[in-house]
C-alpha positions as CSV (number, residue, x, y, z in Angstrom):
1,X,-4.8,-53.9,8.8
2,X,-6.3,-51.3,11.1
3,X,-7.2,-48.7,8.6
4,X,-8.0,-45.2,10.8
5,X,-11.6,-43.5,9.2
6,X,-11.1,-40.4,7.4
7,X,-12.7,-37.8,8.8
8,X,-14.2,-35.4,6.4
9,X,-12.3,-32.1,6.6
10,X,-14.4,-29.4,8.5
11,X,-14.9,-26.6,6.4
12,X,-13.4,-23.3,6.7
13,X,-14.3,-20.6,8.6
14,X,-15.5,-17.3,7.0
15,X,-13.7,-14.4,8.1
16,X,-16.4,-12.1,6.7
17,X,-17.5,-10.9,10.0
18,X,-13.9,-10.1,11.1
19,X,-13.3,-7.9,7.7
20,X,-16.1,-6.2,8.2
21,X,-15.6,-5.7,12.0
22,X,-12.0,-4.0,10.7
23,X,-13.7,-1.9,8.1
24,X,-15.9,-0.6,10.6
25,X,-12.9,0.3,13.3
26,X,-11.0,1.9,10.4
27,X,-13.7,3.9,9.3
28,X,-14.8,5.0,12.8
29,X,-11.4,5.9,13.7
30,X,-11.0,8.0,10.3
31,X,-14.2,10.0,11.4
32,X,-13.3,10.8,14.7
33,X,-10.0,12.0,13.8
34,X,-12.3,14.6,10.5
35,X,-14.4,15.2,13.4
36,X,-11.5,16.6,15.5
37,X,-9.6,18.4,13.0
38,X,-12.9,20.0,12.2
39,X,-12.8,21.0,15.7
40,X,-9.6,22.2,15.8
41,X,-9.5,23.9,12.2
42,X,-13.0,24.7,11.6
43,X,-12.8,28.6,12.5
44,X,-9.3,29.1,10.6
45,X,-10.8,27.2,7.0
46,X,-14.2,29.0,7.5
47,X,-12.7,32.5,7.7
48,X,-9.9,31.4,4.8
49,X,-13.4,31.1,2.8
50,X,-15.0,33.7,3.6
51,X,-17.6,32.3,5.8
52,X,-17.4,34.7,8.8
């Protein structure tokens, strides 16, 4: 019989640096848009607290 050789089973690819890359985006994305609300709102929450 022609038996084929097993080939060992290549191991599995971390996708730690694509979960991390994604946590990154996410949190970038959630600063710029605290960063423009900031921007936008700032002068309206500062007087509401009596900062002006």
């Amino acid at each position: 019989m022609n038996e084929m050789p097993v080939s060992p089973e290549q191991p599995k690819k971390s996708n730690t640096g694509i979960i991390i890359a994604v946590v990154v985006v996410v949190l970038l994305c959630c600063c710029c848009v605290g960063l423009g609300l900031a921007w936008q709102f700032g002068d309206q929450i500062m007087q509401s607290l009596g900062g002006f």
